[in-house]
MIRORO-386066 format. One record per residue (C-alpha): residue in one letter; x, y, z. Coordinates in nm, 4 decimals. Layout:
<pagus>
+--------+----------+----------+----------+
! residu !       px !       py !       pz !
+--------+----------+----------+----------+
!      A !        X !        Y !        Z !
...
+--------+----------+----------+----------+
</pagus>
This chain:
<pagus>
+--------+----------+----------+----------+
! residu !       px !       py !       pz !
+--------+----------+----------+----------+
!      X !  -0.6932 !   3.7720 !  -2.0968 !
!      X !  -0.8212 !   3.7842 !  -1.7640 !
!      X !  -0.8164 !   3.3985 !  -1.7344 !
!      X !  -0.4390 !   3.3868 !  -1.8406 !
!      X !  -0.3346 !   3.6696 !  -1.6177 !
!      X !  -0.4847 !   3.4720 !  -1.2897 !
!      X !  -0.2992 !   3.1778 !  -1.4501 !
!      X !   0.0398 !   3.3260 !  -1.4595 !
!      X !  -0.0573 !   3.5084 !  -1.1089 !
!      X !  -0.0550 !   3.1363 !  -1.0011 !
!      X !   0.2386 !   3.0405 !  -1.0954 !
!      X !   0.4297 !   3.2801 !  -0.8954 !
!      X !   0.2084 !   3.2223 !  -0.5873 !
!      X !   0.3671 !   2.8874 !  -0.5678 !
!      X !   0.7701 !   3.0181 !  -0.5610 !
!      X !   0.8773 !   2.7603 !  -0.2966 !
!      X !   0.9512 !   2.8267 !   0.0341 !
!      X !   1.1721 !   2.5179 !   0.0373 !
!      X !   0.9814 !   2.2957 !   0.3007 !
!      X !   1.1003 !   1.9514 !   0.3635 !
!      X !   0.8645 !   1.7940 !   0.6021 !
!      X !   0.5043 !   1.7084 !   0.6111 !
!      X !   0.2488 !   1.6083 !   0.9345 !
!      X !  -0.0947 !   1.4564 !   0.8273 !
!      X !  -0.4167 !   1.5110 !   0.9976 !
!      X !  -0.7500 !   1.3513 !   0.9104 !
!      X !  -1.1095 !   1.3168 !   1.0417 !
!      X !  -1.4850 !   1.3969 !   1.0876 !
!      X !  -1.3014 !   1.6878 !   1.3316 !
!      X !  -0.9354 !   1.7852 !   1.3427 !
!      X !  -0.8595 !   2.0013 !   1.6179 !
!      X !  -0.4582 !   2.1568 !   1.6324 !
!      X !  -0.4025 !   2.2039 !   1.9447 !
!      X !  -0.0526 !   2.2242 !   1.9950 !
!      X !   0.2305 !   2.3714 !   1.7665 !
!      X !   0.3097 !   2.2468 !   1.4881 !
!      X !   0.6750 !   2.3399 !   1.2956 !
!      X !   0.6300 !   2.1112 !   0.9808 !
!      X !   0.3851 !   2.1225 !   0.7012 !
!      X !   0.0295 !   2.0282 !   0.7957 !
!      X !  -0.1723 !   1.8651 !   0.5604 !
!      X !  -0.5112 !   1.8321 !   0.7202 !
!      X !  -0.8416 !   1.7078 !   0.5931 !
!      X !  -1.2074 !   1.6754 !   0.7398 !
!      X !  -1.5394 !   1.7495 !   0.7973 !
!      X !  -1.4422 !   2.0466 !   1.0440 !
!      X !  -1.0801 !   2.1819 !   1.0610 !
!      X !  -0.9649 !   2.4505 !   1.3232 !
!      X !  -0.6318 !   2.5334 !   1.3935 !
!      X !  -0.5817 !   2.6826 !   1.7685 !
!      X !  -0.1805 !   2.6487 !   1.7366 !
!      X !   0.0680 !   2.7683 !   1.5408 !
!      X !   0.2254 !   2.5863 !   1.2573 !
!      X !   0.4460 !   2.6264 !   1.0034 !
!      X !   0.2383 !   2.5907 !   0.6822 !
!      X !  -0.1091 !   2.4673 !   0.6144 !
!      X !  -0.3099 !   2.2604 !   0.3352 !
!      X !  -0.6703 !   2.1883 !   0.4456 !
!      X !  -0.9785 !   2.0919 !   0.2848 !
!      X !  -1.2700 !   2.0569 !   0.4555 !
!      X !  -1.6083 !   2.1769 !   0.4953 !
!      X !  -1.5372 !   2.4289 !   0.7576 !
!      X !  -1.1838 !   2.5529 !   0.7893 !
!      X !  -1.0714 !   2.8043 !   1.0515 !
!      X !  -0.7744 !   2.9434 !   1.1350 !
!      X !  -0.7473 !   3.0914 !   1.4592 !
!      X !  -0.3767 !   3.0947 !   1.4927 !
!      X !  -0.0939 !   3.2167 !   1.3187 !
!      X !   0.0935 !   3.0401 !   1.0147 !
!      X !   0.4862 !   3.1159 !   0.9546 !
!      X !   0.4365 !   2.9735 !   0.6091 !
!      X !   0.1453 !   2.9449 !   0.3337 !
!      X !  -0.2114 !   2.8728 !   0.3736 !
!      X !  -0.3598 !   2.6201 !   0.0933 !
!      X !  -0.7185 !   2.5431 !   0.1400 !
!      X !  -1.0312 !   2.4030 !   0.0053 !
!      X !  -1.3698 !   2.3717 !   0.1469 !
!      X !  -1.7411 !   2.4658 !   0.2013 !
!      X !  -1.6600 !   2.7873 !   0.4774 !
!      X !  -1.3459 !   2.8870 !   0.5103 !
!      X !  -1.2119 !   3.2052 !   0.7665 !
!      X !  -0.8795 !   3.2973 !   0.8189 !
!      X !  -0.8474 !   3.5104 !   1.1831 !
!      X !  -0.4847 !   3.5163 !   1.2537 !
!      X !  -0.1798 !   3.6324 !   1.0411 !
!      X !  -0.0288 !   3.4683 !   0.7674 !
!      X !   0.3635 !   3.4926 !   0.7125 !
!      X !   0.3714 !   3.3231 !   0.3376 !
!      X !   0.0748 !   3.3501 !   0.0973 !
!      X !  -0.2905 !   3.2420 !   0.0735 !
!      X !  -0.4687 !   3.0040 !  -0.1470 !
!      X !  -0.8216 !   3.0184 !  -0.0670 !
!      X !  -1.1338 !   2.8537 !  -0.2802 !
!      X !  -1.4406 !   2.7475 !  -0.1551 !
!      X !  -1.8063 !   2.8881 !  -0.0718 !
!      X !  -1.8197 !   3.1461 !   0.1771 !
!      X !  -1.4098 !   3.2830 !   0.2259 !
!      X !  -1.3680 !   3.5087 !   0.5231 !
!      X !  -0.9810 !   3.6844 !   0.4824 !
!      X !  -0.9813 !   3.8087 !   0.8102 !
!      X !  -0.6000 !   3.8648 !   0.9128 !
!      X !  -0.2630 !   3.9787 !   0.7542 !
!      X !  -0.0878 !   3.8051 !   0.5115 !
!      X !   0.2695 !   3.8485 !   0.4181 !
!      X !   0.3016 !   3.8042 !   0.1009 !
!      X !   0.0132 !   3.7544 !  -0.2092 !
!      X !  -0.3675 !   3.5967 !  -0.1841 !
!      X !  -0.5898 !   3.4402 !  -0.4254 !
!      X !  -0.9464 !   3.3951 !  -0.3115 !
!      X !  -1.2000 !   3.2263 !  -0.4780 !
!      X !  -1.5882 !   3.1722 !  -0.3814 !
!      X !  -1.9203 !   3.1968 !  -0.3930 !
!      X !  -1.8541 !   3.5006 !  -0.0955 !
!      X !  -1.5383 !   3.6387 !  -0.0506 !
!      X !  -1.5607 !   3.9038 !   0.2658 !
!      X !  -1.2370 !   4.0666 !   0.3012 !
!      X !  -1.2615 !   4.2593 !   0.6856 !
!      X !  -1.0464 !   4.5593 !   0.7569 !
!      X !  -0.8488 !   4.3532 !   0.9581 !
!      X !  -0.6990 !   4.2025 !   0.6440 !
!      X !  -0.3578 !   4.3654 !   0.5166 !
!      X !  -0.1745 !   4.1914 !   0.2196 !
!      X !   0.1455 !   4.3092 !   0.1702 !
!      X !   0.2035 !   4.2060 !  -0.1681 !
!      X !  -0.1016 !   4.1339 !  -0.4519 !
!      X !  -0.4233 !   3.9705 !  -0.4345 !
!      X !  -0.6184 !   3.8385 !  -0.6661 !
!      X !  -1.0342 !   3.8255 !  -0.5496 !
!      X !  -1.2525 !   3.5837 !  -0.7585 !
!      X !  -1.7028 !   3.5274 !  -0.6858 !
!      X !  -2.0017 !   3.5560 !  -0.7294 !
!      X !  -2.0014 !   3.8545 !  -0.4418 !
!      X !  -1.6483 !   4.0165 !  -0.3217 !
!      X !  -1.5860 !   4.2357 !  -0.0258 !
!      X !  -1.2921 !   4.4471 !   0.0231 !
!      X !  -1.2471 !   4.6050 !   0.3377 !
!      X !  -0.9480 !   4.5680 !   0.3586 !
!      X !  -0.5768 !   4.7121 !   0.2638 !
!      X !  -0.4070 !   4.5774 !  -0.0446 !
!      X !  -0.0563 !   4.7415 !  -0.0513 !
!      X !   0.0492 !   4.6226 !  -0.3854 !
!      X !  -0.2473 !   4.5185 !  -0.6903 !
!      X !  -0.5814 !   4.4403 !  -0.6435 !
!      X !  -0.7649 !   4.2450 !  -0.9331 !
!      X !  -1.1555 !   4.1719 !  -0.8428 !
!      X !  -1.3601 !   3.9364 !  -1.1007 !
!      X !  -1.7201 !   3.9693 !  -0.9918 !
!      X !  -2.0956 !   4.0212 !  -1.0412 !
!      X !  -2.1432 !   4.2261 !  -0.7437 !
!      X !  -1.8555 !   4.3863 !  -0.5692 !
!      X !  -1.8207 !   4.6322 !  -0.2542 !
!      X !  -1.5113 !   4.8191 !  -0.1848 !
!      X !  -1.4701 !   5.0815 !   0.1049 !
!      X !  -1.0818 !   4.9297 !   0.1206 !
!      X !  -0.7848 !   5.0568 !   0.0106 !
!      X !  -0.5167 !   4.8738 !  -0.2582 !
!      X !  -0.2147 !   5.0347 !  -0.4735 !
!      X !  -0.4232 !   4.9811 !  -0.7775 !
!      X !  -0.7323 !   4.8509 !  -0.8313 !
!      X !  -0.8360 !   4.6472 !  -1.1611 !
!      X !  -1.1945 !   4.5770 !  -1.1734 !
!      X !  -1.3667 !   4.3492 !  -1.4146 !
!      X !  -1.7502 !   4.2870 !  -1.3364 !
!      X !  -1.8979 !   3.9461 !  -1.4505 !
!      X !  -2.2019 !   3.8732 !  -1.6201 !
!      X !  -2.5607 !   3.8364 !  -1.4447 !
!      X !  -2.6343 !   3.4185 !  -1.5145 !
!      X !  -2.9781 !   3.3941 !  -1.6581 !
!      X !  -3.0183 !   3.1447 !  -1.3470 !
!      X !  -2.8873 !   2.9346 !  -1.0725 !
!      X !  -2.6860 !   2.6504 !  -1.3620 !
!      X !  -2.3652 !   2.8872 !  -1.3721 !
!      X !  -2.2558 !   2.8815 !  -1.0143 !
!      X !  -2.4187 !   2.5304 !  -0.9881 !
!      X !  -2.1512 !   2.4558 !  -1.2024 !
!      X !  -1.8832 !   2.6565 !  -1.0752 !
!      X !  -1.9265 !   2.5355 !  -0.6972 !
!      X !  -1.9296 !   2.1514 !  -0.8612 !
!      X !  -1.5506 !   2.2052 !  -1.0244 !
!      X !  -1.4453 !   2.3728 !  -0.7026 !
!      X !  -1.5404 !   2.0990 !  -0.4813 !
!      X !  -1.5177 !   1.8078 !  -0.7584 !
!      X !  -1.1084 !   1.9793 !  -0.7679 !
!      X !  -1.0889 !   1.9335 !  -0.4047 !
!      X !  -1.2027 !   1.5734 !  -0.4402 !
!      X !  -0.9489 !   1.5220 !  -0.6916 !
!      X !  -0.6773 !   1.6972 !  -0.5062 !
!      X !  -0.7076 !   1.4881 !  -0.2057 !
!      X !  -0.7291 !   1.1623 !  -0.4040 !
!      X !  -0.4153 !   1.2576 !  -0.5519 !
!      X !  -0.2490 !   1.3422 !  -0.2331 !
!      X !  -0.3732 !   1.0206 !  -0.1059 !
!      X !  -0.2398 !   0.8063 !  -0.3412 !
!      X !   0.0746 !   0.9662 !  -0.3196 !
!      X !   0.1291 !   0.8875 !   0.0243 !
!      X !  -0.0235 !   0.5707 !   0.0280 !
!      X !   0.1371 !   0.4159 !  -0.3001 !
!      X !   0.4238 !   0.6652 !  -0.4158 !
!      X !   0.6038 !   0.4390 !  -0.6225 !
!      X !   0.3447 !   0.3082 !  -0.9138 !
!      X !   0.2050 !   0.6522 !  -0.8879 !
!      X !   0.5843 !   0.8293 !  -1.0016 !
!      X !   0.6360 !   0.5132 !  -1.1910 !
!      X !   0.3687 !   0.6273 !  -1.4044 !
!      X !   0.3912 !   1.0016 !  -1.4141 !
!      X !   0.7321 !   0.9395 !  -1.5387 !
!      X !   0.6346 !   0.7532 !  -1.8526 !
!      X !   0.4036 !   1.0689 !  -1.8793 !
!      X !   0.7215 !   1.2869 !  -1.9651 !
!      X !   0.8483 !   1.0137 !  -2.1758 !
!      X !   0.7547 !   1.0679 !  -2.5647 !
!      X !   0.4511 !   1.2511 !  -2.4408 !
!      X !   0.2895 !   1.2364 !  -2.7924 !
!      X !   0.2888 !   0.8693 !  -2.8284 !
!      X !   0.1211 !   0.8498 !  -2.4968 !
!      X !  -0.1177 !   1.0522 !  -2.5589 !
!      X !  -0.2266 !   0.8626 !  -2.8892 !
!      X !  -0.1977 !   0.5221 !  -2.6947 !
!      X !  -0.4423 !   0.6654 !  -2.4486 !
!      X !  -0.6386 !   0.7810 !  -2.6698 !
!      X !  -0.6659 !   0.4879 !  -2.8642 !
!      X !  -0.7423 !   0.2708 !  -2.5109 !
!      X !  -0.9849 !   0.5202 !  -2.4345 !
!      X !  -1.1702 !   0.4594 !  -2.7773 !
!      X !  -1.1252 !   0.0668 !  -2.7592 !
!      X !  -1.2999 !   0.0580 !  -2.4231 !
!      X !  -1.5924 !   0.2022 !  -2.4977 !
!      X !  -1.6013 !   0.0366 !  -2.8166 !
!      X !  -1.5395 !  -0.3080 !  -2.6286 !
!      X !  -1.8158 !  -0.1992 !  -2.3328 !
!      X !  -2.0662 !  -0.1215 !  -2.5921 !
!      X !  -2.0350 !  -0.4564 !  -2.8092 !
!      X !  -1.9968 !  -0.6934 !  -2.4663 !
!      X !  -2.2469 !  -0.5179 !  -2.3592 !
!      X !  -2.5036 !  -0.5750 !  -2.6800 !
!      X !  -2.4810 !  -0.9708 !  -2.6530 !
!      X !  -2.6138 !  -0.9504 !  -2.3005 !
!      X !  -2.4118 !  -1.2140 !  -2.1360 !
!      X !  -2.1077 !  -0.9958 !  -2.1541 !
!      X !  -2.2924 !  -0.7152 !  -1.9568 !
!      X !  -2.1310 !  -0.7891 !  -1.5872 !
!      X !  -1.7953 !  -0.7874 !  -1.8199 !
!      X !  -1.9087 !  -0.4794 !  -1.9894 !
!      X !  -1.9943 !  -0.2922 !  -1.6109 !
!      X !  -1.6479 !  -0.3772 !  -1.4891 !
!      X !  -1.4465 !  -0.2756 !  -1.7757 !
!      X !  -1.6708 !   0.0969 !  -1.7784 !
!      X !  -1.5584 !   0.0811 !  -1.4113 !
!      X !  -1.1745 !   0.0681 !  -1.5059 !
!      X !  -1.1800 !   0.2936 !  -1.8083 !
!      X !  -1.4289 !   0.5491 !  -1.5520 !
!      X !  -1.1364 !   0.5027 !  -1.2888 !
!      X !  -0.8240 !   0.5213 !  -1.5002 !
!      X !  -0.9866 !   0.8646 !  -1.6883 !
!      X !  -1.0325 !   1.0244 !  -1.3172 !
!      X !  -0.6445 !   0.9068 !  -1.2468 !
!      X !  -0.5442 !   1.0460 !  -1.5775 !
!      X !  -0.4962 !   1.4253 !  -1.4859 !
!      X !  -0.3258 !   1.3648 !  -1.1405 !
!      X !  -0.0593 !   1.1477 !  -1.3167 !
!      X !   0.0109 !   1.4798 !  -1.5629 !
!      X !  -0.0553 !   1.7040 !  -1.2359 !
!      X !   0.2913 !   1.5065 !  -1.0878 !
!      X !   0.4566 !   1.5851 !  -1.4130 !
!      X !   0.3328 !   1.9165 !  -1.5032 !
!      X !   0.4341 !   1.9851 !  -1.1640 !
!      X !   0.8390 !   1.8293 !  -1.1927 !
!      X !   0.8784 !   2.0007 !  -1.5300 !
!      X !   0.8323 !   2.3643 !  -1.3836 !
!      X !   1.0228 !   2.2427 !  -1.0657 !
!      X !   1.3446 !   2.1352 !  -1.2538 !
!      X !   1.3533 !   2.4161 !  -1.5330 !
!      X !   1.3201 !   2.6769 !  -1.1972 !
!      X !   1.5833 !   2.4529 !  -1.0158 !
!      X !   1.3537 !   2.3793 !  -0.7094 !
!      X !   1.4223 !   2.0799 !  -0.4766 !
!      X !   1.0681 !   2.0411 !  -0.3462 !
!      X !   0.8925 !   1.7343 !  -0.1447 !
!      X !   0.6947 !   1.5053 !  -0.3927 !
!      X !   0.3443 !   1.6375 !  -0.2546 !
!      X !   0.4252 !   2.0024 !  -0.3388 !
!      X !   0.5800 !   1.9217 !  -0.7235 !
!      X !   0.2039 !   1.7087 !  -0.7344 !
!      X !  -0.0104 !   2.0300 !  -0.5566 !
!      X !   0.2223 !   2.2857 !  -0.8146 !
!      X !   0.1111 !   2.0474 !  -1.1248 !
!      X !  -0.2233 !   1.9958 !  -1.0475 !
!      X !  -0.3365 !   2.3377 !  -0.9413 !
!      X !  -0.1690 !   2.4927 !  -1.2677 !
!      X !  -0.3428 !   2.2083 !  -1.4895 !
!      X !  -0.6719 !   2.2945 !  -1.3489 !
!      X !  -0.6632 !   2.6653 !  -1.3842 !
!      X !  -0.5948 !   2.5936 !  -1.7802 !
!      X !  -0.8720 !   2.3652 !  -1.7926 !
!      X !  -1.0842 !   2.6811 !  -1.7110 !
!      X !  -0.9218 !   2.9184 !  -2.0142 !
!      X !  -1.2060 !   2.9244 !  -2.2554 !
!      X !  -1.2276 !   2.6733 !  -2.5189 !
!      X !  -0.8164 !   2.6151 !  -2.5004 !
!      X !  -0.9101 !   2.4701 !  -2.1500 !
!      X !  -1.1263 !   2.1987 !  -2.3354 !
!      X !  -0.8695 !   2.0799 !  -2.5226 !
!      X !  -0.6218 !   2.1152 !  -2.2458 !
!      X !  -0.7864 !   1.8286 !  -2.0327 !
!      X !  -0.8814 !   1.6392 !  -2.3647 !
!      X !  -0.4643 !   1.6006 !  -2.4118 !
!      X !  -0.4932 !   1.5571 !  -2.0482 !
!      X !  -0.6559 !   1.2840 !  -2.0248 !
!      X !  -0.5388 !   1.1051 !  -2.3413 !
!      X !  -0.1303 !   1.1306 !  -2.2171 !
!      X !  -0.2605 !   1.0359 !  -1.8330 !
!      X !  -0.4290 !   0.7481 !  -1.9484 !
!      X !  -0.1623 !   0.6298 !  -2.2029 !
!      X !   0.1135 !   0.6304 !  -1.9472 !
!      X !  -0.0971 !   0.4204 !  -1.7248 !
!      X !  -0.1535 !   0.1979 !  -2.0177 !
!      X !   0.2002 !   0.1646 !  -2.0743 !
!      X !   0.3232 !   0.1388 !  -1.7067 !
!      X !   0.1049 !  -0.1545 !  -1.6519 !
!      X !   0.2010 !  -0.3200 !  -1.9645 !
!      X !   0.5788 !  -0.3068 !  -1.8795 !
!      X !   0.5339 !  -0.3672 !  -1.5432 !
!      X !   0.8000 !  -0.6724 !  -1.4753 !
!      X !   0.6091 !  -0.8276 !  -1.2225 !
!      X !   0.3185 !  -0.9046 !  -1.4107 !
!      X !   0.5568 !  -1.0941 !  -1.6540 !
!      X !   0.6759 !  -1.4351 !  -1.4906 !
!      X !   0.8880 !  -1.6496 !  -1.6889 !
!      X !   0.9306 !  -1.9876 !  -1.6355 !
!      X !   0.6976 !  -2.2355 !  -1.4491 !
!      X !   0.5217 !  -2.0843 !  -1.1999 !
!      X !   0.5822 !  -2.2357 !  -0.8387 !
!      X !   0.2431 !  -2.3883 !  -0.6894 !
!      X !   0.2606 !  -2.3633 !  -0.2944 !
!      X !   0.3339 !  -2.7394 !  -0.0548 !
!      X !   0.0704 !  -2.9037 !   0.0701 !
+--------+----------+----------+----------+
</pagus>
């Protein structure tokens, strides 16, 4: 129950707030420096924004925020601290999470340490996930804490407290920091092929919404045949440098899978709520709803098995009805 409550939560973080532009950032250290009044997407080993902007997605291993943000605040990463205001909501998730400013509408923190300082107000709900959560805060509407160890001297409209239990060792939240930053990973690869290659990317997350359940058999059948293929190339020896590259393709198309349903996943609940949104924000909607299923108990498992069965058949099909792959005719052979 709790699981599906943070779920639906979620979903109405991500209302829109009908943004239309986006300005990229990337590097070992990004540095914002002067204002910024579209959407910054920023990624890095260190990000710190000293300037305004409008709205921020950053994943990183350090992220600070030292100034305010009219908008949202999306962000993955290893430290993350949030010291100025917020005007939209906050999606945090990463190691240590530092809340350390207002924020104007909800929050959802997730981390190994979530520290929430009494400079923190939210003025809407908030939703604190980790393995050690620290309200000092002021939570004017809800206040739903899932943790082992939990300190509150803050104050919240209601409180709903559900205490996790003690791992017998280190494996759990091993585990749980891996999917965190193995999401981010994900998250930005989507993103980046996005940007980089929008067009085979949509051209294949729209055959994911076409007859969904004879894409998912065809992928599952393609996933089945390529290990069965791998495994008999593989036996005779000589077909081993075969048998590597094809386990490369099937390993790569897999990991592409669930960003190709992300997109979709992502336009269905944008058209059914009538929301005109930027390609990269239907993509982030999908793909951070997807992933919070794949964590429902047991459903979640099967989840990301029809996940990656549909993801991986409409790749299949896109690249067998892609029309430049078929020439007809004799094919042209350049002059001397």
């Amino acid at each position: 129950m709790q699981k599906t409550w943070i779920a639906l939560f979620f979903l109405l973080l991500f209302l829109p707030a009908g943004v239309q532009a986006l300005v990229s950032q990337s590097g070992d250290l990004v540095v914002i420096g002067e204002q910024v009044q579209d959407d910054l997407f920023a990624t890095g080993g260190s990000v710190i924004v000293n300037a305004p902007v409008y709205s921020l997605v950053a994943a990183g291993g350090t992220i600070d925020v030292n100034a305010p943000v009219e908008g949202d605040v999306i962000a993955a990463g290893g430290t993350i601290r949030i010291n100025a205001p917020v005007g939209g909501k906050v999606v945090l998730a990463g190691g240590t999470v530092v809340l350390n400013g207002s924020v104007g509408r909800n929050a959802l923190v997730y981390g190994g340490t979530v520290d929430v300082t009494p400079a923190a107000v939210v003025s809407k709900d908030a939703v604190l996930s980790g393995g050690k959560v620290s309200s000092e805060g002021t939570v004017l509407g809800n206040l739903t804490v899932s943790t082992r160890e939990f300190v509150n001297t803050g104050v919240a409209g209601h409180l709903d407290y559900m205490k996790e239990e003690k791992s017998s060792g280190g494996l759990q939240t091993i585990l749980s920091f891996f999917f965190v930053f193995f999401s981010v990973g994900m998250l930005i690869l989507g993103l980046l092929f996005l940007f980089l290659a929008p067009a085979p990317f949509l051209a294949v997350e729209k055959g994911s919404r076409e007859r969904p359940l004879i894409k998912t058999l065809i992928g599952f059948a393609g996933i089945l045949g390529g290990l069965i293929l791998c495994v008999l190339l593989a036996i005779t020896i000589v077909g081993i440098p075969i048998a590597f590259l094809l386990g490369m393709g099937l390993l790569a198309g897999i990991l592409l899978s669930t960003l190709f349903v992300s997109s979709g996943l992502g336009r269905v609940i944008a058209t059914r709520f009538g929301w005109n949104l930027p390609e990269w924000q239907v993509f982030v909607i999908g793909f951070l709803i997807l992933h919070l299923a794949f964590r429902i108990p047991f459903v979640g498992w099967i989840v990301l098995a029809v996940s990656v069965c549909l993801g991986f058949g409409a790749l299949l099909y896109s690249v067998r009805s892609c029309s430049p792959l078929v020439r007809k005719g004799p094919i042209e052979r350049p002059g001397p």
